[in-house]
Each structure stands twice: as structure tokens, then as C-alpha cells.
Residue frames relative to the residue before (quaternion, step in Angstrom):
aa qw qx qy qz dx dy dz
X 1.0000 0.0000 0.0000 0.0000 0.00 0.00 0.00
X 0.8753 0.2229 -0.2542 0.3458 3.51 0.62 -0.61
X 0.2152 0.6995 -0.4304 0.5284 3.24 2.23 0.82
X 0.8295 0.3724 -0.1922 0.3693 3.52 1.17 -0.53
X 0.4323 0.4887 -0.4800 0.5863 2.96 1.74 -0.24
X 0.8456 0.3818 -0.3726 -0.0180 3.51 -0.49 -0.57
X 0.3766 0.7062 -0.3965 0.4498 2.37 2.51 0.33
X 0.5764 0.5445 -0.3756 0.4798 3.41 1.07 -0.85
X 0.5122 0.5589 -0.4473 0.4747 3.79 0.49 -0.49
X 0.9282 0.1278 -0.0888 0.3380 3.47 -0.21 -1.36
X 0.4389 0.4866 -0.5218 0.5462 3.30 1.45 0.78
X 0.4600 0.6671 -0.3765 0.4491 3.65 0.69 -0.41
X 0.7439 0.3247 -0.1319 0.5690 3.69 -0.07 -2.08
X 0.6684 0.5273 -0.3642 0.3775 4.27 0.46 -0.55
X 0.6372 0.7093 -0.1925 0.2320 3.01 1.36 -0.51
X 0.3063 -0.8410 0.3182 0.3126 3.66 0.10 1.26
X 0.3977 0.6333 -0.4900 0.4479 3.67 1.28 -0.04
X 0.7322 0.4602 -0.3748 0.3340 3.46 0.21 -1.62
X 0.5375 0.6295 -0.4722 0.3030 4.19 0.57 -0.18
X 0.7489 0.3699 -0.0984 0.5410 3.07 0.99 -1.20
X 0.6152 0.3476 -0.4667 0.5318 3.46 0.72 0.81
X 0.5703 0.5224 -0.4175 0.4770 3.79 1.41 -0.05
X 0.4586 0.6255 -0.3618 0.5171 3.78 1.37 -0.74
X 0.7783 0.4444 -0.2988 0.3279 3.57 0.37 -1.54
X 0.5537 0.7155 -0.2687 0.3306 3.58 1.87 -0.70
X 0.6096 0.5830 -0.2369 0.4821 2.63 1.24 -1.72
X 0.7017 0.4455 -0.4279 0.3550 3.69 0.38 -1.57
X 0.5903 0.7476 -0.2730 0.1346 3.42 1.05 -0.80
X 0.5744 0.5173 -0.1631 0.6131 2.71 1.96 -1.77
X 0.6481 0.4656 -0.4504 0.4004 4.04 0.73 -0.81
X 0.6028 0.6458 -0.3008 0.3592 3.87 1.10 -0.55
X 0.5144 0.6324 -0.1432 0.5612 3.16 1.93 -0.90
X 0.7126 0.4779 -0.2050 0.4710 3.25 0.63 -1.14
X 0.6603 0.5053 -0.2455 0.4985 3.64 1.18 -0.85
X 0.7018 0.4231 -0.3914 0.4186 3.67 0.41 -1.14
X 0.1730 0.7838 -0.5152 0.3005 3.50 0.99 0.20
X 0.8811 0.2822 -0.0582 0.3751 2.52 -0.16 -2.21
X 0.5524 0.5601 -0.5335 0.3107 3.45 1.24 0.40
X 0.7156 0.2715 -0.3868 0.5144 4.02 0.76 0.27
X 0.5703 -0.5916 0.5449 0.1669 2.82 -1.79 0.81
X 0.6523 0.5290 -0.3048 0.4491 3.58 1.19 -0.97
X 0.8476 0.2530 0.2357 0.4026 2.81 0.14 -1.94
X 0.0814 0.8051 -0.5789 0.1006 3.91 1.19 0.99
X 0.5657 0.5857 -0.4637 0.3491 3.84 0.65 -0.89
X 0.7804 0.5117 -0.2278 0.2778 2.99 0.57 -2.13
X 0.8292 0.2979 -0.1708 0.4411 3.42 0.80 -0.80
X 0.5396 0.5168 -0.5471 0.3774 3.42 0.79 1.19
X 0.6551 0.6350 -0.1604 0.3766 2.86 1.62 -0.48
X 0.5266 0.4854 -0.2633 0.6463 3.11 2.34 -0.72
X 0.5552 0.6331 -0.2951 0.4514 3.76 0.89 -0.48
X 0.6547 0.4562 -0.2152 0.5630 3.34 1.20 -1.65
X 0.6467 0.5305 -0.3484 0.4231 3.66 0.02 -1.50
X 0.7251 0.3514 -0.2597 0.5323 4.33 0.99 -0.89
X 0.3404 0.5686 -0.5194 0.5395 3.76 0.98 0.07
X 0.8945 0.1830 -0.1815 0.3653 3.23 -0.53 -1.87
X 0.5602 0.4910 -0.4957 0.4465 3.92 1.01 0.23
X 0.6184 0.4682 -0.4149 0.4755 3.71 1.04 0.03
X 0.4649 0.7383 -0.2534 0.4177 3.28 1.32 -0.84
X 0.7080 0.5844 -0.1211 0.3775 2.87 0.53 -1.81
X 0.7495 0.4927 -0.1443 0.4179 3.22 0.88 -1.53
X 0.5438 0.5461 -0.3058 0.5591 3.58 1.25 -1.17
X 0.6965 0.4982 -0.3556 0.3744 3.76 0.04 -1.01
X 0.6898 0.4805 -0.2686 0.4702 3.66 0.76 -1.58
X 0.7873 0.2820 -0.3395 0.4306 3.53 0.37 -1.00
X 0.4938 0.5233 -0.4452 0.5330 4.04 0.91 -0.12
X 0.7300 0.3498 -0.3527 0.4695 3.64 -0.23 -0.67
X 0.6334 0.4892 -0.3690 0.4727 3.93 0.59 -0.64
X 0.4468 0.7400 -0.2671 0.4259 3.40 1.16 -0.43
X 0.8289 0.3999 -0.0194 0.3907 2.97 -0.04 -2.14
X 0.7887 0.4670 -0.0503 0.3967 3.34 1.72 -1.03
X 0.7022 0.3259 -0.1113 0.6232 2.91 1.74 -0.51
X 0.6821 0.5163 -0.2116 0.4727 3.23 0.40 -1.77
X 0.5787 0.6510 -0.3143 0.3775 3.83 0.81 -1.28
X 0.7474 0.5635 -0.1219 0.3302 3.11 0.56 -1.95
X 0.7112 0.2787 -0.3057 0.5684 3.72 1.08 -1.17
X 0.6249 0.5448 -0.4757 0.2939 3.71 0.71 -0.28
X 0.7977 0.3323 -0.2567 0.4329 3.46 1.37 -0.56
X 0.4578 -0.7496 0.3141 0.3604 3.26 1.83 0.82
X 0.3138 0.7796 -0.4538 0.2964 3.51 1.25 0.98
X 0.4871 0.6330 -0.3793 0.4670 3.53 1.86 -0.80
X 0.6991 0.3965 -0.5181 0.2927 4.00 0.57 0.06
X 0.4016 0.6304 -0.4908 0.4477 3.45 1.25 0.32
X 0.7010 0.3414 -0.3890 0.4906 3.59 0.33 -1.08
X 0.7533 0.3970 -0.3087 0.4239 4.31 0.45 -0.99
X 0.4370 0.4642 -0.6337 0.4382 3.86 0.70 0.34
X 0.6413 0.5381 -0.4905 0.2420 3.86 0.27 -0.49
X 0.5801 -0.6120 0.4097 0.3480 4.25 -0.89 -0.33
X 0.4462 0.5908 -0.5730 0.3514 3.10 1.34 0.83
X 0.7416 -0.4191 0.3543 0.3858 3.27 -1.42 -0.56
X 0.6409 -0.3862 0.4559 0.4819 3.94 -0.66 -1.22
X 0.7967 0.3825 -0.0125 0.4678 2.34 0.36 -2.24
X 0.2662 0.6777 -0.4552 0.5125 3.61 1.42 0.46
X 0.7818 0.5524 -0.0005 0.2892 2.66 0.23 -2.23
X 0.6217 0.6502 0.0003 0.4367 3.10 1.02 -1.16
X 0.8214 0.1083 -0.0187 0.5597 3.43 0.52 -1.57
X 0.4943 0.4958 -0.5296 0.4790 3.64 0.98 0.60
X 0.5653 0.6419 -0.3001 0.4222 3.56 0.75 -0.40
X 0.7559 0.4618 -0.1010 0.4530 2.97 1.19 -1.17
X 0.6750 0.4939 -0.2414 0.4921 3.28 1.84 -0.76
X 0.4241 0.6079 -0.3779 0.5548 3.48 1.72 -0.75
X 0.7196 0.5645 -0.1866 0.3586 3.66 0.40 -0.73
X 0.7499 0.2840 -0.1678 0.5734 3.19 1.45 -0.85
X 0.5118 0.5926 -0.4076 0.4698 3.16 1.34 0.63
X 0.5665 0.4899 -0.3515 0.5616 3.16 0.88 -0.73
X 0.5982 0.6846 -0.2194 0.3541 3.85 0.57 -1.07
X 0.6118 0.5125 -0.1808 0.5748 3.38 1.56 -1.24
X 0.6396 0.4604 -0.2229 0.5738 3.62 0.63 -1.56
X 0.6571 0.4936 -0.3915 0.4140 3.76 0.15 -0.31
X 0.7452 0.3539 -0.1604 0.5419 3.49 0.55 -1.27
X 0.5817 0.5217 -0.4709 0.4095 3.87 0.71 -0.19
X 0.6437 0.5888 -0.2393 0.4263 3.17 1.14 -1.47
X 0.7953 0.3183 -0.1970 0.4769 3.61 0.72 -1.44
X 0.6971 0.3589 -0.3958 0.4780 3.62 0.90 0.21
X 0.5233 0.3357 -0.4726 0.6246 3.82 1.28 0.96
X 0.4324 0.5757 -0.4367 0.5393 3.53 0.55 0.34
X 0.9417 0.1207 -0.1942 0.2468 3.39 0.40 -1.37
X 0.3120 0.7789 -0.4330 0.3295 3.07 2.18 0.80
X 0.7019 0.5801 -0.1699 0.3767 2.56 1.29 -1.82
X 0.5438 0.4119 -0.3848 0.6217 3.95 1.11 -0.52
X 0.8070 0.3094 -0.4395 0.2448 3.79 -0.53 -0.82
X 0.2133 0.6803 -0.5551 0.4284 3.99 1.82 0.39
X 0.8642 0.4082 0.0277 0.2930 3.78 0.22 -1.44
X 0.7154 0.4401 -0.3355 0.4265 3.06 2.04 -0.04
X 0.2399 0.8241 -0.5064 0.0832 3.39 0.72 0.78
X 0.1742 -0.8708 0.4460 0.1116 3.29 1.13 -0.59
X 0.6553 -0.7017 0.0591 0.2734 2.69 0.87 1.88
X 0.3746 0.6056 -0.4746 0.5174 3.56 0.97 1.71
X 0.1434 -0.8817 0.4323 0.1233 3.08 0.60 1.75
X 0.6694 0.4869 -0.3205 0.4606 3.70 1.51 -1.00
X 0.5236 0.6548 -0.5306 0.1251 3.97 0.51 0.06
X 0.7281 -0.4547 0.2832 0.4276 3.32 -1.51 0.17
X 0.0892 -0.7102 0.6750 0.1789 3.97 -0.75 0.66
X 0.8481 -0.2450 0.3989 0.2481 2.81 -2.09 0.61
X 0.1248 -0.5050 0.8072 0.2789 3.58 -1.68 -0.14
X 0.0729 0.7265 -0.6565 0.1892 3.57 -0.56 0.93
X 0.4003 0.5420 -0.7018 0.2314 3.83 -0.96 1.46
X 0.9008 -0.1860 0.0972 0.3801 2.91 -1.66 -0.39
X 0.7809 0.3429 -0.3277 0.4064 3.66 0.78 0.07
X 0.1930 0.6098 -0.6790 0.3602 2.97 1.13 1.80
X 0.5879 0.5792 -0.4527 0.3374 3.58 0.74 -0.13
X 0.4119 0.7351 -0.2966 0.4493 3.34 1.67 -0.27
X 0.6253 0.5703 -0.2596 0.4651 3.36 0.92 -1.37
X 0.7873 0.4283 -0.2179 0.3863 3.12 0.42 -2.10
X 0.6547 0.5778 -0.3628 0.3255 3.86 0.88 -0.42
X 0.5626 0.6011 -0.3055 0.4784 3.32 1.84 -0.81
X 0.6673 0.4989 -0.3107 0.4575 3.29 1.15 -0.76
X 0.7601 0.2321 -0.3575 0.4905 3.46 0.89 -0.60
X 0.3119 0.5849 -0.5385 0.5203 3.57 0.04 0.47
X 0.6124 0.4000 -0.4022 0.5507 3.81 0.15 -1.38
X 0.7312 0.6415 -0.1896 0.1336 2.77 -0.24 -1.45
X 0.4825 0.2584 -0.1108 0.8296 3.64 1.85 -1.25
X 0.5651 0.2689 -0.6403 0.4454 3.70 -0.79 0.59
X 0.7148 0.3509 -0.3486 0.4944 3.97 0.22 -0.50
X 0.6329 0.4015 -0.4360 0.4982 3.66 0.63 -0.36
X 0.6432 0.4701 -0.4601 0.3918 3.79 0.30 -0.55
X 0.6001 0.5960 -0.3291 0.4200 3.65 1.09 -1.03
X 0.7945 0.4770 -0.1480 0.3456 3.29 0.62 -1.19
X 0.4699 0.5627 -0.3149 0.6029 3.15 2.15 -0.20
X 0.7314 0.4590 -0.3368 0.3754 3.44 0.46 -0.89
X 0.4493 0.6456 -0.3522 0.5073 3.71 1.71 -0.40
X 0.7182 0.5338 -0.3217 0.3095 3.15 0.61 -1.58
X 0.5680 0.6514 -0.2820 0.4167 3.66 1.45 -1.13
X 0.7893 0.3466 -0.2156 0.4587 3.49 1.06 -0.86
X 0.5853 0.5537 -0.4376 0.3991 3.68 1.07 -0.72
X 0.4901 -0.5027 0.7021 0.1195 2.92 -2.04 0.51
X 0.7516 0.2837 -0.0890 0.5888 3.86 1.18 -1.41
X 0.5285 -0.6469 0.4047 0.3721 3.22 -1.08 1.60
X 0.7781 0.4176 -0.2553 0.3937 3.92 0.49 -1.48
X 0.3420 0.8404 -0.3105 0.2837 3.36 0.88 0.12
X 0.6853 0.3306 -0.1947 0.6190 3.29 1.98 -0.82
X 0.5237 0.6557 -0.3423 0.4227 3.05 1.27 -0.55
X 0.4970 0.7102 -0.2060 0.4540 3.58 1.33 -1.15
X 0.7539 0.3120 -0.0358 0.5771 3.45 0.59 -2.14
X 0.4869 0.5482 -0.4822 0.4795 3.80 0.59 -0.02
X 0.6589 0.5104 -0.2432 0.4961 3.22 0.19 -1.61
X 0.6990 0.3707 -0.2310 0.5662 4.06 0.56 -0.79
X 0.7802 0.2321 -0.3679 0.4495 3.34 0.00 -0.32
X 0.6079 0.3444 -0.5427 0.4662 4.11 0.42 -0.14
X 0.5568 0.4484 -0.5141 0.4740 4.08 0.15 -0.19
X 0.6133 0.5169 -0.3982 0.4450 3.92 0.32 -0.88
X 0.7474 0.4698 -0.2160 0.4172 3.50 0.45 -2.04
X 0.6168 0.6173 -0.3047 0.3816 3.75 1.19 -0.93
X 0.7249 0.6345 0.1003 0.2487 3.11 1.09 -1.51
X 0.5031 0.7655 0.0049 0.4010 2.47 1.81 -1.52
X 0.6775 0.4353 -0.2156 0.5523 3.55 0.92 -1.33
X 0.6868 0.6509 -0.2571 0.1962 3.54 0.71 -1.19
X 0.5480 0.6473 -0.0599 0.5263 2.57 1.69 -2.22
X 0.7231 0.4653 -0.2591 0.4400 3.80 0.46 -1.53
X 0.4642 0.6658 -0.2703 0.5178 4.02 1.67 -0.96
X 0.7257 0.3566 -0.2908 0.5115 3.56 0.33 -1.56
X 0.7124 0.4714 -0.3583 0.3767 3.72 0.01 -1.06
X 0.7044 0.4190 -0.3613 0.4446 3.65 0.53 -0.87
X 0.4894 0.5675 -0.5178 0.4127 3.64 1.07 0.04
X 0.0367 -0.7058 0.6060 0.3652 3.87 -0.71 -0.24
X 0.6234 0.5200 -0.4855 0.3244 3.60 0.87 -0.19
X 0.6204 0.5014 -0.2546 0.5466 3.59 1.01 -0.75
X 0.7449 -0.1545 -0.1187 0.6381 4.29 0.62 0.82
X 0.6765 -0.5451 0.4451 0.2170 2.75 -2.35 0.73
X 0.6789 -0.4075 0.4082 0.4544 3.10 -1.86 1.08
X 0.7356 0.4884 -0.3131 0.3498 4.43 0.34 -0.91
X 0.6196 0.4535 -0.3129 0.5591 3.62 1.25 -0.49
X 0.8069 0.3625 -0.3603 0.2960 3.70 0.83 -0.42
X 0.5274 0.6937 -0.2522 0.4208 3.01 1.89 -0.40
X 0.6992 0.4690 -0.1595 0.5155 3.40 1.76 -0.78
X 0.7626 0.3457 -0.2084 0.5055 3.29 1.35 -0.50
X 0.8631 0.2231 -0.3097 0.3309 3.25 0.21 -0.83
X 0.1710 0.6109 -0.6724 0.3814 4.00 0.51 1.27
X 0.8239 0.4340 -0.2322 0.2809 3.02 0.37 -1.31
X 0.7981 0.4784 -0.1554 0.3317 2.83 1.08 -1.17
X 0.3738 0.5959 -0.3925 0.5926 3.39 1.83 0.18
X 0.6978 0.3173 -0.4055 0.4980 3.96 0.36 -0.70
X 0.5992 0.4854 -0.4597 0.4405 4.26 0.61 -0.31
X 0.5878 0.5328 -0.4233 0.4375 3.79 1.01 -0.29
X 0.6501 0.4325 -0.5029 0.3706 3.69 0.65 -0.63
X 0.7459 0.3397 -0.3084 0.4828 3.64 0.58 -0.37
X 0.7184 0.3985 -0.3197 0.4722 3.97 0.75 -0.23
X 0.3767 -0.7606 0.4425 0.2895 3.50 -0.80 1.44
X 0.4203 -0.6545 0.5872 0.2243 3.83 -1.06 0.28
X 0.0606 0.8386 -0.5393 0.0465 3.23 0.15 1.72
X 0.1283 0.8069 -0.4276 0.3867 3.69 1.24 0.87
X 0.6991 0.4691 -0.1935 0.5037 3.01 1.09 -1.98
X 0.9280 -0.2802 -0.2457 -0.0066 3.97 0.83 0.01
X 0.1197 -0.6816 0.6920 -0.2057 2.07 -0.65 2.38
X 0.1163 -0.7120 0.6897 0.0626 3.50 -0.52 1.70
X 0.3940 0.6697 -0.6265 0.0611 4.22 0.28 -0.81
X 0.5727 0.5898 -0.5004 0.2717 4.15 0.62 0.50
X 0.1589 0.8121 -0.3225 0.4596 3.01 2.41 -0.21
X 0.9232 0.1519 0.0542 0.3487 3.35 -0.39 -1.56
X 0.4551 0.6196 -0.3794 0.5148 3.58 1.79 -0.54
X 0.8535 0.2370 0.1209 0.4481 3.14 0.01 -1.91
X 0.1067 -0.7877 0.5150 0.3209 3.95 1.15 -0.71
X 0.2718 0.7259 -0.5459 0.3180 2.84 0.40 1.93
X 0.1716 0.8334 -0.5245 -0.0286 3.56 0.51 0.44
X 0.5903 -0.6445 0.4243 0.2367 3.52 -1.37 0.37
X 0.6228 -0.4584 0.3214 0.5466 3.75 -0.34 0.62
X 0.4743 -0.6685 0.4832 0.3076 3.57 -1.10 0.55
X 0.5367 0.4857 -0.5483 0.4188 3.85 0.91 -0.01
X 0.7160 0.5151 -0.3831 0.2744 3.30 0.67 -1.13
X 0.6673 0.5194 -0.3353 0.4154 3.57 1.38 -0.61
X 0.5501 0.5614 -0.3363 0.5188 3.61 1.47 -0.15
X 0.7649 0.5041 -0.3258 0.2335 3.39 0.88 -0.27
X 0.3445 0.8025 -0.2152 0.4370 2.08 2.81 -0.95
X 0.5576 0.6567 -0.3228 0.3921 3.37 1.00 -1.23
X 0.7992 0.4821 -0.0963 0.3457 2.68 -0.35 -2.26
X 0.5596 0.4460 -0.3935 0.5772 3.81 0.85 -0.83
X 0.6765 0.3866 -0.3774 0.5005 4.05 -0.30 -1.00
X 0.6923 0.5195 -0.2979 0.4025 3.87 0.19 -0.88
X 0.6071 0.7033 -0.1225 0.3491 3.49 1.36 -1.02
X 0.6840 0.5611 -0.0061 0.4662 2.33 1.26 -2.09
X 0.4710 0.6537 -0.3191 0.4989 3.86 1.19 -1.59
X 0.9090 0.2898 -0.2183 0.2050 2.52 -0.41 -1.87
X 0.5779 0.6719 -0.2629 0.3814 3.93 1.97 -0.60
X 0.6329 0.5501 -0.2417 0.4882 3.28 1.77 -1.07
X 0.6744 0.3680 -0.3218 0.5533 3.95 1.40 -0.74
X 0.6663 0.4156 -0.4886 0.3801 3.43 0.59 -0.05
X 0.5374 0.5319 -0.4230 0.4994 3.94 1.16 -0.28
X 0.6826 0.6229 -0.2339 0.3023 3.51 1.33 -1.05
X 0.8328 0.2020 -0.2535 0.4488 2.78 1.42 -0.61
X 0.2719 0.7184 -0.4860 0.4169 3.53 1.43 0.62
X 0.6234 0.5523 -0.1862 0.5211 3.94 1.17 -0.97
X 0.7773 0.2678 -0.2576 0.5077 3.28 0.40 -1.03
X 0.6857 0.4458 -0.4480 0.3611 3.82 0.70 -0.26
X 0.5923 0.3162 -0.3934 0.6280 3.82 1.14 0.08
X 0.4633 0.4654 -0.7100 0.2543 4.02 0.04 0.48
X 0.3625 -0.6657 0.6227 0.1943 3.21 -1.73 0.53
X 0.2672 -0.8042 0.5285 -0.0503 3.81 -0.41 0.75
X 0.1059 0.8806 -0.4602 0.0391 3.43 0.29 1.56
């Protein structure tokens, strides 16, 4: 298993795709730095909320590109019977790939979310009295919600990979399910409001959309970055459950993941 993560590791970093999604980071963090200068009050706060969605978009591009390159790649170019002529297992096979990946996934977000301390020091833009951040040690708080997000969509997008026939095909349903999973909390917020929609939009939507939560994870729950914007953080069970639900999930998508890939047939 971890003969395979590190192949996944250094197929991953070799990759000529993966430059041009590090470029897109960077512009990201330089976009951050600008929207600064769009407030007069509050330049910290909102490069840093700007930055903190960069590296959660970031985040998302990297996991489902690198799962790609590492997995998806391999059965499309029928290279995966090199790695399964050997006496290991699949599900060997399978979840080292997946862990090589989520290493690489960690190092990414550490880097780009010390990157974007270190820029949002510099984006005040010359409003010495504006509002600063609450920034300490539980910006690391932030960056875990993001990764987490980040491997709930990669585990999903593995478990696709087990069933598709077409390589982009998870990539596709990733992209749909972290906007769903993101979303989800918000959407469920508006509807339970009755003053904020009509008695006909909630009556039509949310039935439904309470029965798409039992199977769709609420990745809303973590994104804490009001923590450090606003020092608003959410009760600490709720952020543990946040956990435990993303952790849940993983572990439900690699065990479906590999239940698929050990009865695919591979002609």
C-alpha cells in the first residue's frame, strides 16, 4: 500500500497538468491580495475570505486532477495490469493511491494557507486603522476544514472512478457533488426561514431536500474561516461532528470503492 502511495506521490508532482493548476493557485492568492483594495474598512478581512475560497477551490481542482492522473489514467491506459500482475491485493492497490494523493493534498494546503497568511500581513493597503483578522493558532482549524472537504470529494470521485467506463466522468460528478455538498447547508438555512421564501418554494423543496441530506454530506459544516474573519466560531460539538461526518463519509466511499474495483473485470 504505501509502495503505491509513493508512486502516486511522484506521478502526481511529474505531472505536466499539475503546473498549470499551481499557476491557477498562485493567480488565486494574487486575486486575494487585490480584492483588498476593494474595502476601505476591512482590506485584511476580505483578502483573507477571498484567499481561504481560492485555496478551497484550489483544493478541490488539485484532489480531483491528481486522482485522475493516478488512478483514472492507469485503467484508461490499461497500465493498472502492471501494478495487479503483482501478489498484492486491489484494495492494496487502490487505497495507496488514494493515500499518496492525500498526501500531496496536505502539503498543498499547508503551503497555500502559509502563503496566504504571509500575503494577507501586506494587504492592508495602506489603512492603518482597519478591521484585522482574529488570526492564531486555530487558523489551522480552517486549513483542516478545507482539507477534509477536500478528501470527502476525492473519496467520492474514487468511488466513481470504480464504476466509470469514461476517464472525465468523475471529474464531472466531483465537480457536482462538492457544489451540492457545499451548498447544501445554505439552501436547507434559506428554506427553514419562512420569512426569507414562500409557503410554495418550501413546500416543494425542502421534503425533498431533507431526504438528499441523508445521503449527501454537509460540507458547509467545514468551512469554519468565520473563526478568524469575525471570531465567530461554532460550538465545538458542532465542529467535531463536522469532522466525524467528513471522516465517516471517506471511510464509506473507500469501502464501496473498493468492493467495485475488486469485482471489476479488466479486459
Amino acid at each position: 500500500m504505501w509502495q503505491h502511495a509513493r508512486v502516486a506521490w511522484l506521478s502526481g508532482l511529474r505531472s505536466h497538468g499539475f503546473v498549470g493548476v499551481l499557476v491557477l493557485g498562485l493567480l488565486l492568492m494574487a486575486g486575494a491580495f487585490l480584492a483588498g483594495a476593494f474595502s476601505l474598512r476591512q482590506p485584511l478581512v476580505v483578502s483573507l475570505d477571498v484567499g481561504i475560497s481560492g485555496i478551497r477551490i484550489f483544493s478541490l481542482l488539485l484532489v480531483l486532477f491528481w486522482l485522475q492522473e493516478v488512478f483514472a489514467k492507469d485503467i484508461d491506459r490499461r497500465t493498472v495490469y502492471f501494478a495487479l500482475s503483482y501478489p498484492l491485493s486491489r484494495q492494496d492497490y487502490l487505497w495507496g493511491r488514494y493515500i499518496g494523493v492525500v498526501g500531496m493534498l496536505a502539503v498543498a494546503v499547508l503551503l497555500f494557507g502559509g502563503l496566504l497568511l504571509i500575503m494577507d500581513h501586506f494587504a492592508i493597503w495602506g489603512y492603518a486603522d482597519s478591521t484585522r483578522p482574529f488570526i492564531d493558532s486555530r487558523y489551522a482549524l480552517v486549513l483542516l476544514g478545507i482539507f477534509l472537504d477536500a478528501c470527502t470529494v476525492g473519496a467520492f470521485a474514487l468511488a466513481v472512478m470504480t464504476f466509470s467506463e469514461t476517464p472525465f466522468l468523475a471529474m464531472a460528478l466531483g465537480f457536482c457533488f462538492a457544489l451540492a455538498g457545499r451548498s447544501m447547508g445554505a439552501v436547507l438555512d434559506y428554506l427553514t426561514r419562512p420569512q426569507a421564501a414562500d409557503a410554495e418554494t418550501i413546500a416543494l423543496w425542502l421534503p425533498w431536500l431533507r431526504r438528499v441530506a441523508w445521503a449527501l454530506p454537509d460540507l458547509s459544516r467545514l468551512d469554519w474561516r468565520s473563526g478568524i474573519l469575525y471570531d465567530s466560531w461554532p460550538a465545538a460539538s458542532l465542529m467535531w461532528h463536522a469532522i466525524l461526518m467528513a471522516l465517516a463519509y471517506i471511510a464509506l466511499m473507500l469501502l464501496v470503492a473498493s468492493w467495485r474495483f475488486g469485482r471489476r473485470e479488466f479486459n
